[in-house]
PLY file of the C-alpha trace (Angstrom):
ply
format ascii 1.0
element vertex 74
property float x
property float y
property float z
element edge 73
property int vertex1
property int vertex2
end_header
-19.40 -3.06 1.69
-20.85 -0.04 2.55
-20.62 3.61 0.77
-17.39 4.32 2.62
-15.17 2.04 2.02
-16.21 2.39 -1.95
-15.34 6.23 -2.12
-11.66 5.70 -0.78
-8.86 6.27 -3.26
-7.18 3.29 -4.29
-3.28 2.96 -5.07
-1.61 0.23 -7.14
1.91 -0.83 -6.50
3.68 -2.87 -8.69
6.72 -4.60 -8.06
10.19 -3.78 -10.39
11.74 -6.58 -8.32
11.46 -10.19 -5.97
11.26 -9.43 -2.62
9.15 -5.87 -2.43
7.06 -5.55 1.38
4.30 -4.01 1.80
3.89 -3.13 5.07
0.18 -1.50 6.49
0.28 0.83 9.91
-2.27 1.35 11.93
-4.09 4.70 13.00
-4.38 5.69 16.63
-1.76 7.13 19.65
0.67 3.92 18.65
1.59 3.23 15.09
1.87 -0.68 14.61
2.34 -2.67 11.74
-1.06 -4.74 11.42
-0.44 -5.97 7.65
2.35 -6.80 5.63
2.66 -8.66 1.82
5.73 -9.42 -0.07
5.24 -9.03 -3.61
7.90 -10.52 -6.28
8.96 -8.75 -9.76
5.85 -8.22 -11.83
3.23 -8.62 -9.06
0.66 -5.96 -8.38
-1.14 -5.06 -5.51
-3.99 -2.87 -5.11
-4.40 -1.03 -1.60
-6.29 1.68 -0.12
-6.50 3.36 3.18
-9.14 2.37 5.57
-10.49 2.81 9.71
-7.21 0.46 10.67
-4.98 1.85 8.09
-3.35 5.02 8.26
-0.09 4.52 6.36
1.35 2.15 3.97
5.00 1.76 4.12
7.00 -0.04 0.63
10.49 -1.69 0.92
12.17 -2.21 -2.17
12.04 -1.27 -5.80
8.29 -0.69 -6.87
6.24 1.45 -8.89
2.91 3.37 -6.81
0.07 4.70 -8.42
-2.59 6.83 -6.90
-4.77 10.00 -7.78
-2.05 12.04 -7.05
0.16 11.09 -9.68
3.08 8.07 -9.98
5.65 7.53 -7.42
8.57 5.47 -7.60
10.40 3.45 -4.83
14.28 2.48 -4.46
0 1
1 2
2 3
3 4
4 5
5 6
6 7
7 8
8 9
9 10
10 11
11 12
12 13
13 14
14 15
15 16
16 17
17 18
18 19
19 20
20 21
21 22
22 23
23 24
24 25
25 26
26 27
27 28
28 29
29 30
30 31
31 32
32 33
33 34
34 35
35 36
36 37
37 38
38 39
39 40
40 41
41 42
42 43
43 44
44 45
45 46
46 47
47 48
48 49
49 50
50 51
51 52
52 53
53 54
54 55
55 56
56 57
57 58
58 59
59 60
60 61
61 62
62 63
63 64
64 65
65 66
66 67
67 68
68 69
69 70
70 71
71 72
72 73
């Protein structure tokens, strides 16, 4: 792991119900999903953006932590 990847801001999502996706684009001219998890009530998942990911889209109810403060999906 090199210096990089260890000063990239994290974010935790936890999910407030069964069935939450977690769906990772990718940088570049074409945005394509290239990563998706499904997460069930109470699971957590900790993410952060790197060279292949550019975005992180969340479908369903969930709970998103990052440096910027707490976010909340419906």
């Amino acid at each position: 792991m090199d210096n990089s990847t260890l000063n990239r801001d994290f974010i935790v999502i936890k999910a407030l119900e069964d069935g939450v996706n977690v769906i990772g684009l990718t940088r570049g001219t074409d945005t394509k999903f290239h990563h998706t998890e499904k997460l069930d009530k109470g699971e957590i998942m900790i993410a952060q953006f790197t060279e292949h990911t550019s975005a992180v889209k969340i479908r369903g109810k969930a709970v998103l932590q990052t440096s910027h403060g707490e976010l909340s999906s419906e």
